[in-house]
N, CA and C of each residue as an Amber inpcrd file, in Angstrom:
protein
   546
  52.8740000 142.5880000  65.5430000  51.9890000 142.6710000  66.6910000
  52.0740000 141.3660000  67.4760000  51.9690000 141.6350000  68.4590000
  52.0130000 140.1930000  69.7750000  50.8340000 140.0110000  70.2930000
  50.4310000 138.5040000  70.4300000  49.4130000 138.3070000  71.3450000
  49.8820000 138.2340000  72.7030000  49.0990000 138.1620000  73.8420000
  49.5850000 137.0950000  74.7630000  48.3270000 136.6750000  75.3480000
  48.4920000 135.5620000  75.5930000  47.2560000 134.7250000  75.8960000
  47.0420000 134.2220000  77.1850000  46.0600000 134.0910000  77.6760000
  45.9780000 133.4210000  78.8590000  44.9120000 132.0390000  78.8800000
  45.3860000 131.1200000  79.1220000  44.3230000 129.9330000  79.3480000
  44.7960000 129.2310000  80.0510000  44.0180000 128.0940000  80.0500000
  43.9880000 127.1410000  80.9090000  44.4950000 125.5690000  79.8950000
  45.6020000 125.1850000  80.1130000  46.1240000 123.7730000  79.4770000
  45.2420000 122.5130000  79.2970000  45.1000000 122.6970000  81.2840000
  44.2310000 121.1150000  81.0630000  42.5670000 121.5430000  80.2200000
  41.8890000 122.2750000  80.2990000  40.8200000 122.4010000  79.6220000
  40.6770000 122.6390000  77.9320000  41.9480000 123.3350000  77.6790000
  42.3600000 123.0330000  76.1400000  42.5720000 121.6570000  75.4380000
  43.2040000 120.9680000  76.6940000  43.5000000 119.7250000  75.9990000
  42.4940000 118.5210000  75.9300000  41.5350000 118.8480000  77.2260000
  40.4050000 117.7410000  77.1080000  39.2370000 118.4370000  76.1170000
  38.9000000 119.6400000  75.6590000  38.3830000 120.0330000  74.8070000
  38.9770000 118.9800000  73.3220000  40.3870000 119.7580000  73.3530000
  40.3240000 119.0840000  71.7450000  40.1410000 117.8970000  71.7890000
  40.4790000 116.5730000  72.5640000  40.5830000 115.1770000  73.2680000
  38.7730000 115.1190000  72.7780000  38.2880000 115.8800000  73.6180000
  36.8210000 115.2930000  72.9680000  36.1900000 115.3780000  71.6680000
  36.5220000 116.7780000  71.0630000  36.6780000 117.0250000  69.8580000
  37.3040000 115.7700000  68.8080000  38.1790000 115.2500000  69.0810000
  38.8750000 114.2180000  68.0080000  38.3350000 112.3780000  68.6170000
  37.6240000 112.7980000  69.7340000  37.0860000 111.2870000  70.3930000
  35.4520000 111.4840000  69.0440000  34.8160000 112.7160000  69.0720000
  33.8740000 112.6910000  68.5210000  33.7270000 112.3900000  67.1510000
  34.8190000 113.2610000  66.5010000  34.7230000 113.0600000  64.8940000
  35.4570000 111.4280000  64.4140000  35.6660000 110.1740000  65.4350000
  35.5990000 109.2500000  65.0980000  34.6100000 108.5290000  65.6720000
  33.0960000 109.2180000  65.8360000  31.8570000 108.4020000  66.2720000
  31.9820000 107.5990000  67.5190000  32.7390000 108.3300000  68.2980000
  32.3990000 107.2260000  69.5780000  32.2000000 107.7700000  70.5730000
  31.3650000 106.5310000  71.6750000  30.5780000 106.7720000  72.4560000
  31.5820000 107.0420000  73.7050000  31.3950000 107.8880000  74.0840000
  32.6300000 107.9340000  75.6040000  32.5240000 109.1190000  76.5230000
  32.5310000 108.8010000  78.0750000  32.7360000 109.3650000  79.1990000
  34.2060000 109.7720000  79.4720000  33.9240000 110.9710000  80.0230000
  35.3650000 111.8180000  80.4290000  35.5260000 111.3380000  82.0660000
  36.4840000 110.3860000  82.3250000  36.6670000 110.1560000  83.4390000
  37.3220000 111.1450000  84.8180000  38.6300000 111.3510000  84.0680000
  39.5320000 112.1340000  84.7020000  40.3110000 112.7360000  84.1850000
  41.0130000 113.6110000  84.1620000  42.2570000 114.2360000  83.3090000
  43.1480000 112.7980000  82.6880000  42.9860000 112.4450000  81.5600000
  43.9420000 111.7490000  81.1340000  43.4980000 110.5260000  80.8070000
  41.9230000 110.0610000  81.4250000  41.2780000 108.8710000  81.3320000
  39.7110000 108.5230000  81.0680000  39.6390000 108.2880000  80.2600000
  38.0940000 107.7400000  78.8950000  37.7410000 106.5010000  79.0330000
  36.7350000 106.5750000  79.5830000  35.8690000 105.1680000  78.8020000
  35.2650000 105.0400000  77.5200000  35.3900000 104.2390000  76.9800000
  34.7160000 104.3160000  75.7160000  34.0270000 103.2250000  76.2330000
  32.1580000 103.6230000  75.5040000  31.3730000 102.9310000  75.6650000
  31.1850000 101.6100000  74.7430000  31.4840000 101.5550000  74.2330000
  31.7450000 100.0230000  73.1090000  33.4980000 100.2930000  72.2240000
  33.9480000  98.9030000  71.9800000  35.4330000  98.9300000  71.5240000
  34.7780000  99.3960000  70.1230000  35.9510000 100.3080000  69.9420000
  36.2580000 100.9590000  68.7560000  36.6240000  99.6370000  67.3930000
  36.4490000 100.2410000  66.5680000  36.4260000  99.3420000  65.2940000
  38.1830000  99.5030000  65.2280000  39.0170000  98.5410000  64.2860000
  40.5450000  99.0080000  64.3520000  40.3510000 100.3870000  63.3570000
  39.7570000 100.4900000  62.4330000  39.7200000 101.8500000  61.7790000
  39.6070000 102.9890000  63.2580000  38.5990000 103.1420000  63.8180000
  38.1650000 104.0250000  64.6630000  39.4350000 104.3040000  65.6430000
  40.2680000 103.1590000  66.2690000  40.7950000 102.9470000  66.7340000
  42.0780000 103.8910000  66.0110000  42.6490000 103.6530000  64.8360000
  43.5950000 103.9720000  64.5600000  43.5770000 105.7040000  63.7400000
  42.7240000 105.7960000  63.4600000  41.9870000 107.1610000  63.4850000
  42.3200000 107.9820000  64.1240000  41.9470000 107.6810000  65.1820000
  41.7100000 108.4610000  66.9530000  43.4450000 108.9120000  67.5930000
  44.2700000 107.5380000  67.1470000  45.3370000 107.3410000  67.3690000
  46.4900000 108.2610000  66.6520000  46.0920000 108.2340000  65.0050000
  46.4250000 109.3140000  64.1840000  46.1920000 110.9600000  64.3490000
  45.4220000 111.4110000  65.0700000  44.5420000 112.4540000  65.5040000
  45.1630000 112.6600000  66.5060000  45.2310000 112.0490000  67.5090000
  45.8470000 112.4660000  68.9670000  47.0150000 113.1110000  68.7190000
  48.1430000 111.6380000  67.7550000  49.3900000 112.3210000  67.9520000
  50.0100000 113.3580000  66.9930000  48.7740000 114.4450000  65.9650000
  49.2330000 115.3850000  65.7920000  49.4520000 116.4640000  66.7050000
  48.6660000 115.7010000  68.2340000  48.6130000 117.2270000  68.7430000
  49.7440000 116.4510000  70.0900000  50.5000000 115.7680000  69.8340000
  51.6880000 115.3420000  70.9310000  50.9450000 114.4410000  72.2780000
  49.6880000 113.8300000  71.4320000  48.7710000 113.3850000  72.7850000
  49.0600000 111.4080000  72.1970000  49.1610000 110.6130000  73.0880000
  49.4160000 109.2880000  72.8730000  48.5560000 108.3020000  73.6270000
  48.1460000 107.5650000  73.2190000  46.9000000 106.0800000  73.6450000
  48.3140000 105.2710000  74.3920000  47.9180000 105.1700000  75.5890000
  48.7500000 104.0080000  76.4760000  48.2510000 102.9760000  76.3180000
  49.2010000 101.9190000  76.3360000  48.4110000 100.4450000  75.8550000
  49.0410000  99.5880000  77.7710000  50.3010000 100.0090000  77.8990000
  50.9260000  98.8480000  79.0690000  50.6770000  99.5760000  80.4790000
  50.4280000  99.0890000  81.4390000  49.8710000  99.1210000  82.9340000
  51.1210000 100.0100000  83.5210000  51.9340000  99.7730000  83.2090000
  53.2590000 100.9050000  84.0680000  53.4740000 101.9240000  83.8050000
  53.1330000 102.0570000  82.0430000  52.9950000 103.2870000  81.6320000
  52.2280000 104.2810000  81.8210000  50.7260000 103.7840000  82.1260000
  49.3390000 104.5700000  81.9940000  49.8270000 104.7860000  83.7890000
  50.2960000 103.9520000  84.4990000  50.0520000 104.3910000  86.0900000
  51.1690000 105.9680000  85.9140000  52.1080000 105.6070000  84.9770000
  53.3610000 106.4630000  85.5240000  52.4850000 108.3320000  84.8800000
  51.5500000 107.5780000  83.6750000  51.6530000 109.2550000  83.0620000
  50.1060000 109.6370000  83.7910000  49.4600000 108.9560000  84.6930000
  48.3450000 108.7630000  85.8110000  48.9720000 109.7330000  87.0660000
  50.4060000 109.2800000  87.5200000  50.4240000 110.2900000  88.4040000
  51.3860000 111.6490000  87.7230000  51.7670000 111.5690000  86.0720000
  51.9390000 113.2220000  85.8010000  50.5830000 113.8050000  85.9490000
  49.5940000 113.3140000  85.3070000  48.4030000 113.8140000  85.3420000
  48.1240000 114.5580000  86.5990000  48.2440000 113.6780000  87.7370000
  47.4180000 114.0660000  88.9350000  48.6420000 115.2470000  89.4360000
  49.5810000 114.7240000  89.4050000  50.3840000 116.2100000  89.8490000
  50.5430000 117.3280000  88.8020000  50.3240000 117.4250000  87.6120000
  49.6130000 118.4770000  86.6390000  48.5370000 119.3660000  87.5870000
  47.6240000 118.4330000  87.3610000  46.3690000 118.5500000  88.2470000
  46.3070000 119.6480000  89.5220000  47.0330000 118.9450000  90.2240000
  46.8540000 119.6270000  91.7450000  47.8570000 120.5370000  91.1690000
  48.9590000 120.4590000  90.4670000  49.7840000 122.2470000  90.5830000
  49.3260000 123.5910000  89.8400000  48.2430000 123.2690000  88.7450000
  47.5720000 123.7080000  88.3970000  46.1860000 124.3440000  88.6300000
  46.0480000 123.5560000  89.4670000  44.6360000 123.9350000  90.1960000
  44.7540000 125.8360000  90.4850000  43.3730000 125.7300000  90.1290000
  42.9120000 127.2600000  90.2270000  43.1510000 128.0920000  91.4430000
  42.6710000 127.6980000  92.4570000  43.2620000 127.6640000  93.9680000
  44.5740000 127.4700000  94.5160000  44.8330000 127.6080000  95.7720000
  45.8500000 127.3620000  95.4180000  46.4170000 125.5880000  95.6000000
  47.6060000 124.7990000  95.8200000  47.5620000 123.5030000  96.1350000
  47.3680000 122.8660000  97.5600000  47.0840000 121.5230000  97.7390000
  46.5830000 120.9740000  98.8170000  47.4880000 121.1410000  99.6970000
  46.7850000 120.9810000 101.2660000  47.7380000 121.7220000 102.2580000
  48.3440000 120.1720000 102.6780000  47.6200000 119.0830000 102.3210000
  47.9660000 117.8810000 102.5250000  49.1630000 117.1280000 102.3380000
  50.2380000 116.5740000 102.5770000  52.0660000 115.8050000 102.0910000
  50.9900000 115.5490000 100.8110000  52.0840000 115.7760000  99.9600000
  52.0610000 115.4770000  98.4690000  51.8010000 113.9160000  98.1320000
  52.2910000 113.3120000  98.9640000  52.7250000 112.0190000  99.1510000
  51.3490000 111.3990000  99.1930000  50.6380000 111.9580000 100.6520000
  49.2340000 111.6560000 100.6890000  48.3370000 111.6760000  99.7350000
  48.4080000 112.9660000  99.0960000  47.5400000 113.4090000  98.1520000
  47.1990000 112.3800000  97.1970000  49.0140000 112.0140000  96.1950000
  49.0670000 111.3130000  95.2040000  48.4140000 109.8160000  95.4760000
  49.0770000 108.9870000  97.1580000  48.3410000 107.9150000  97.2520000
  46.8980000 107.6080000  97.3140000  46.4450000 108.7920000  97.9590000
  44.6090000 109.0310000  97.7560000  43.9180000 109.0510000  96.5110000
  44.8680000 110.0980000  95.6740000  44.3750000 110.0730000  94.2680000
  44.3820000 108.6630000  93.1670000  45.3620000 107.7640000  93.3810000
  46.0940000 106.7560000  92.7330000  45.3960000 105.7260000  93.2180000
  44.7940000 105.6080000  94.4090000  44.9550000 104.0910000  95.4220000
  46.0000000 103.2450000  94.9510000  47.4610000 103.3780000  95.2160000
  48.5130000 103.0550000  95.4880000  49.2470000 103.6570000  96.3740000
  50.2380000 103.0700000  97.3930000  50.5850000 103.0340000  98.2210000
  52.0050000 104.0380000  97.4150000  52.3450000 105.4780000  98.2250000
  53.2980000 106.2410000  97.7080000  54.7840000 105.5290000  97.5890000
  55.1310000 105.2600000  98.4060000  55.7910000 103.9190000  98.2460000
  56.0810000 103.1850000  96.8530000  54.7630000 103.0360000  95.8080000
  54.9190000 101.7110000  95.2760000  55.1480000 103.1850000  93.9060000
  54.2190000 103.7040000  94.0610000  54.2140000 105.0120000  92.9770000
  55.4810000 105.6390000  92.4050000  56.0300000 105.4590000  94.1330000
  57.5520000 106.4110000  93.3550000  58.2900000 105.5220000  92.8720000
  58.5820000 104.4800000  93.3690000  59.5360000 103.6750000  93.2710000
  59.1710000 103.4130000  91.4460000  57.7680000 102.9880000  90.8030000
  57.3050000 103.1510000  89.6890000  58.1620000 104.2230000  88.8850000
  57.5490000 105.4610000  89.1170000  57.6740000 106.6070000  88.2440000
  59.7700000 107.0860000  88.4050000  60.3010000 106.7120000  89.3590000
  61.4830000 106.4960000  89.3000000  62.2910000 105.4470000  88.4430000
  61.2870000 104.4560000  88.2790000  62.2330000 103.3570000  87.8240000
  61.6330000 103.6450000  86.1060000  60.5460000 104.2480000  86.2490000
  60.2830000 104.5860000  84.2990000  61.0630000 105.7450000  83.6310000
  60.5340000 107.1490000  84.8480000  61.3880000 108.2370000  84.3100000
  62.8230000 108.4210000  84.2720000  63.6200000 107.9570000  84.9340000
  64.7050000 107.8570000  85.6100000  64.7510000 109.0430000  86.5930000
  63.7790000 109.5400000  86.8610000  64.1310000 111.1790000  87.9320000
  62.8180000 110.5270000  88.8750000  62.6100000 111.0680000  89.8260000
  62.0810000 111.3670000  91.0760000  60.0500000 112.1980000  90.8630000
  59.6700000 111.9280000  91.8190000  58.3600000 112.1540000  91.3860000
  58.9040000 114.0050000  91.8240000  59.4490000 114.0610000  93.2890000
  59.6100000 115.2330000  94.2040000  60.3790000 116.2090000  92.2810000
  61.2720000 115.5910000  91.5860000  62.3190000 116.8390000  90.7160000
  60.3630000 117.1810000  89.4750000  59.8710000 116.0360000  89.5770000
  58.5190000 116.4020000  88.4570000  57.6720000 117.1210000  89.0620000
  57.5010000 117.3250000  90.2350000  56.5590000 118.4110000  91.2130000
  57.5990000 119.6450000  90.9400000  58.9220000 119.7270000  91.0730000
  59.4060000 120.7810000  91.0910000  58.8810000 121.9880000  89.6230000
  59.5330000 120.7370000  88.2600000  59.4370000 121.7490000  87.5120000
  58.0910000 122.0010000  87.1180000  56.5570000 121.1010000  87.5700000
  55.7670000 121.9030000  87.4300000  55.0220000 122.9640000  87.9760000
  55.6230000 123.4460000  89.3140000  55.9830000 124.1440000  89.8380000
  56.1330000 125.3150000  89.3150000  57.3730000 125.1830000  88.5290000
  57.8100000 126.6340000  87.9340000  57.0790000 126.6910000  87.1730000
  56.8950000 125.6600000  86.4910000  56.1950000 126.1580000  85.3640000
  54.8230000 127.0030000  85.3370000  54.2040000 126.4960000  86.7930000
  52.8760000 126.9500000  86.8510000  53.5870000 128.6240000  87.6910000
  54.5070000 128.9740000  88.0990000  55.1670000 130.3650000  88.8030000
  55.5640000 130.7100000  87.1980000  56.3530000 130.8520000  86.6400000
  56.4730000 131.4620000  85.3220000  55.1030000 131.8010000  84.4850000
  53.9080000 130.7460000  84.6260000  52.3920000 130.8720000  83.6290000
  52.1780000 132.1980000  85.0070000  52.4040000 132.1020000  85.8760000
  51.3200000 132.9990000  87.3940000  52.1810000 134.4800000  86.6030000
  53.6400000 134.6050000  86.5640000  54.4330000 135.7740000  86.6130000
  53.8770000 136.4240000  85.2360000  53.5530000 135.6730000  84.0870000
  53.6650000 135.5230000  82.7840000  51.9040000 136.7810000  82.9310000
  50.8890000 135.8050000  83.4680000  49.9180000 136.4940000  83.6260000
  49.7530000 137.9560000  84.6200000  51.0270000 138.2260000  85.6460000
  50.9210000 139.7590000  86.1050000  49.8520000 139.8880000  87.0490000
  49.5170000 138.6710000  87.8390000  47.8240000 139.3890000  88.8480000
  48.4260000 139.2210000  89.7480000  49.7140000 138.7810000  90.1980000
  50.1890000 138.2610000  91.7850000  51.6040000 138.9380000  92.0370000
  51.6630000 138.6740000  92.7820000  53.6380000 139.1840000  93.5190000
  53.4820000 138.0350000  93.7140000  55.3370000 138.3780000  93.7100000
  56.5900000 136.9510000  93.7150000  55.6300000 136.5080000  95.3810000
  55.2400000 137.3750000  96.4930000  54.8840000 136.4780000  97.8420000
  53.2680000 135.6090000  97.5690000  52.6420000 136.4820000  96.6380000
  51.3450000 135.4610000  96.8810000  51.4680000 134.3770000  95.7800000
  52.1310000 134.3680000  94.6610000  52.5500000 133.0860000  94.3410000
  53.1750000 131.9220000  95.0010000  54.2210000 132.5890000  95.4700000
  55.1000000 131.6070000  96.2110000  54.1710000 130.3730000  97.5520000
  53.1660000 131.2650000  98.2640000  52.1430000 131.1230000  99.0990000
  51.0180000 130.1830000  98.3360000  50.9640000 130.0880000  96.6490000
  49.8360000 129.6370000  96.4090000  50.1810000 128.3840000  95.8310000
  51.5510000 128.6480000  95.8960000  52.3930000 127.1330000  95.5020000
  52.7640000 126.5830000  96.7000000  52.5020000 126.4330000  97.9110000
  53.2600000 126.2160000  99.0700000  54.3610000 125.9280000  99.5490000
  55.2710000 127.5730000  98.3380000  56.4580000 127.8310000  99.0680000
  56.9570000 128.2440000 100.6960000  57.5980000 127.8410000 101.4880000
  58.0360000 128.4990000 102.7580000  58.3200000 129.8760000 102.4140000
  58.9130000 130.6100000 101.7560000  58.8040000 131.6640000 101.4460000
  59.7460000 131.9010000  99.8520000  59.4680000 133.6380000  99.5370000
  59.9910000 133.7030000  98.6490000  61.6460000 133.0660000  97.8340000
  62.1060000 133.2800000  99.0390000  63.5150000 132.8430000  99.0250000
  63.4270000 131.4910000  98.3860000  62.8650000 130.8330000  99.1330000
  62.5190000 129.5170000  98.8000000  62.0010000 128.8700000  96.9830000
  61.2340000 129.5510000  96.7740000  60.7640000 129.7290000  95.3070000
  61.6500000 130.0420000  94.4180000  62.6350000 131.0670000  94.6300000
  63.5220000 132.1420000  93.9640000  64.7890000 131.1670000  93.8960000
  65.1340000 130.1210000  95.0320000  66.1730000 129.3760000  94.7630000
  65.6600000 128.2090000  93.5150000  64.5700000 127.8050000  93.5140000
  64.3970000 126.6530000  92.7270000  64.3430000 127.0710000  91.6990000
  63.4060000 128.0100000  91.1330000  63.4940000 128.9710000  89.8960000
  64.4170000 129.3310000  89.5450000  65.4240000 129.6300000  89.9600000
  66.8110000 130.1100000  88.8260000  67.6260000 128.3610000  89.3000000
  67.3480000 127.8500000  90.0240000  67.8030000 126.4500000  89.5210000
  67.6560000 125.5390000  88.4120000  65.8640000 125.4750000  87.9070000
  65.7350000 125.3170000  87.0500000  65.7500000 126.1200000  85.4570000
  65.3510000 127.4810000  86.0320000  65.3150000 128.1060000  84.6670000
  66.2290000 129.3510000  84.6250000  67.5210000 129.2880000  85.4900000
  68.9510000 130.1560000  85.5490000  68.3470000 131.1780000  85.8670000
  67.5120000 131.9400000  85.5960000  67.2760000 133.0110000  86.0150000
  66.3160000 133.5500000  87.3770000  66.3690000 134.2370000  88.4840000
  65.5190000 134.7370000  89.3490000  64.0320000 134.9080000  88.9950000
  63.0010000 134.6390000  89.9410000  61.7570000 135.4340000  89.2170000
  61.4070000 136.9490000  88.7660000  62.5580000 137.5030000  89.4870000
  62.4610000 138.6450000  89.3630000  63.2230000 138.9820000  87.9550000
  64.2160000 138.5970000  87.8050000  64.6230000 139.0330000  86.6120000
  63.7260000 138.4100000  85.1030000  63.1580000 137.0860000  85.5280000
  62.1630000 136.4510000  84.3210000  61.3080000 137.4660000  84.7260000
  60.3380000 138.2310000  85.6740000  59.2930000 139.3060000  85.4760000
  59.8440000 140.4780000  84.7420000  61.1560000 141.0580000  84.9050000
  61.5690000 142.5930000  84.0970000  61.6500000 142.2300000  82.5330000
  62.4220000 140.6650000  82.1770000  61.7260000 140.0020000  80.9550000
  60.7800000 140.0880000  80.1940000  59.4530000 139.8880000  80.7940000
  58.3290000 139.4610000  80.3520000  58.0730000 141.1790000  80.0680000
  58.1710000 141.9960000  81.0240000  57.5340000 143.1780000  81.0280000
  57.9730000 144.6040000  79.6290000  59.6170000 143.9030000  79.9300000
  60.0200000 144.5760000  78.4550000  59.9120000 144.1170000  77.5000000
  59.2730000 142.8960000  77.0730000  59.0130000 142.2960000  76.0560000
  57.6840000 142.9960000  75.7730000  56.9540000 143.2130000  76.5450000
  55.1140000 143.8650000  76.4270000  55.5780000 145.0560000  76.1750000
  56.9760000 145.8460000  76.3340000  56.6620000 147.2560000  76.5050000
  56.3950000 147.8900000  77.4750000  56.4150000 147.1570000  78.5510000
  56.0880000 148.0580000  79.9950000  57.2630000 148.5400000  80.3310000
């Protein structure tokens, strides 16, 4: 028997995040996707606890300033491609420098010189990824996805998608559907 599931990532993950912030007794505010205050420093036990805990679930404590900015703007472009709605009608560019207060400019040149790829190829594949979770769930056509990702049009979507994941959306939807049995 098969499940298939539908949820939501970022709310799974700050769930368990608080879940494993709690069962090492500490005091802490949920800032933003990706960022905690803790209200008094953790003991090194507490500390390393928390640390042990995270990374069973592939989650990691940033300690250096280039790092936390670089996985600051995966976050925020997670964020906005994910969003329930659809994404901002605003240059991406804008968005990220509004979100960051850093100058886009200083951001990319950052997240280029850490990742070795481009902020524009990390918008892409989460992109698909969030068009494959949309196709995966069955409530939309290839046009009101494409529209809620602010593709120019289908075509447009359909080239990047089998760029990244070889196959058309259309042929990943007859996929998904004979896999359910439809």
């Amino acid at each position: 028997m098969n499940l298939y599931l539908k949820y939501d990532s970022i709310l799974a993950c700050k769930i368990l995040i608080q879940e494993q912030l709690e069962k090492t007794d500490l005091t802490f505010e949920m800032l933003g996707f990706g960022e905690i205050e803790l209200k008094k420093n953790p003991t090194s036990e507490q500390f390393n606890q928390l640390q042990t805990n995270l990374k069973k679930y592939g989650i990691e404590i940033i300690d250096n300033h280039n790092n936390t900015l670089v996985q600051r703007i995966k976050d925020a472009i997670i964020e906005m491609v994910f969003q329930e709605d659809s994404l901002p009608l605003e240059k991406t560019s804008t968005y990220l420098a509004g979100k960051l207060n850093h100058s886009y400019g200083y951001i990319s040149n950052l997240f280029s010189e850490m990742t070795y790829s481009s902020i524009e190829n990390f918008i892409i594949l989460q992109k698909i990824e969030r068009a494959k979770q949309l196709i995966i769930y069955d409530e939309l056509t290839l046009t009101e996805i494409a529209y809620k990702l602010n593709y120019s049009s289908v075509a447009h979507l359909s080239n990047q998608f089998k760029k990244i994941t070889g196959l058309t959306p259309s042929t990943f939807q007859r996929i998904i559907k004979k896999r359910r049995g439809k």
